[in-house]
N, C-alpha and C positions, 0 to 999 in steps of 0.2 A: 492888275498886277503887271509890271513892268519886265520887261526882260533881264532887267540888273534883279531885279526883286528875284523872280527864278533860277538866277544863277546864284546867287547868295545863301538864299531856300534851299533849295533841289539839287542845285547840277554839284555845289563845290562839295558840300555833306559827300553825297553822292561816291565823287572821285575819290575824297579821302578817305572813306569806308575801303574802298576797292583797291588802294597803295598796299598796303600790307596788314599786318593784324594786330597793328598798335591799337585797334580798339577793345578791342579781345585783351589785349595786355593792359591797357588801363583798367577798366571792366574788374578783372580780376584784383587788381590793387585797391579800387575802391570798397569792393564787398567789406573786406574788415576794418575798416572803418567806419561805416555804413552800421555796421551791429553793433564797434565800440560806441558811438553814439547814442544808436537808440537804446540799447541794452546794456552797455557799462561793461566793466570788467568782472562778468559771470558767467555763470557755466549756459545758459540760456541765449548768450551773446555763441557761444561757440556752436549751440547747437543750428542755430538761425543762418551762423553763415554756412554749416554744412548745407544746410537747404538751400540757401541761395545760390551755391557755388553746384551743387547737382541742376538748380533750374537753370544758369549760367549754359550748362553745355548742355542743355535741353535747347536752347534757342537758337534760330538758324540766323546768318549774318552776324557781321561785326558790329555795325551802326548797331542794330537791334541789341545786342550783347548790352552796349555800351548804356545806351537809353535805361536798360533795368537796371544796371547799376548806379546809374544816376538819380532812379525814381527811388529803390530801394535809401539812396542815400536823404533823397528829400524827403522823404514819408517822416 
């Protein structure tokens, strides 16, 4: 691994995690999208993203935040 590679990887993620809480803010806008997808416009969509959005502020860190609502959204 190259030093460009770890700054690419690791260090830029990293700092942009750490500017502010735009990822936390993303995060949250993906969630319902993420259910309208996999679950459609039902009542099972609404209950999904309550869960999602209670384990949202279960997670510590923004990056982390961001990551489950991104898996959430690929799943």
């Amino acid at each position: 691994m190259t030093a460009k590679d770890i700054l690419v990887v690791i260090v830029i993620p990293l700092a942009l995690a750490e500017i502010g809480p735009w990822c936390g803010w993303i995060a949250e806008r993906l969630l319902p999208w993420a259910a309208r997808l996999r679950y459609g416009d039902t009542d099972r969509a609404v209950v999904r993203l309550e869960e999602w959005s209670g384990d949202l502020g279960d997670i510590p860190g923004q990056l982390t935040k961001l990551a489950y609502s991104v898996g959430q959204l690929a799943a």
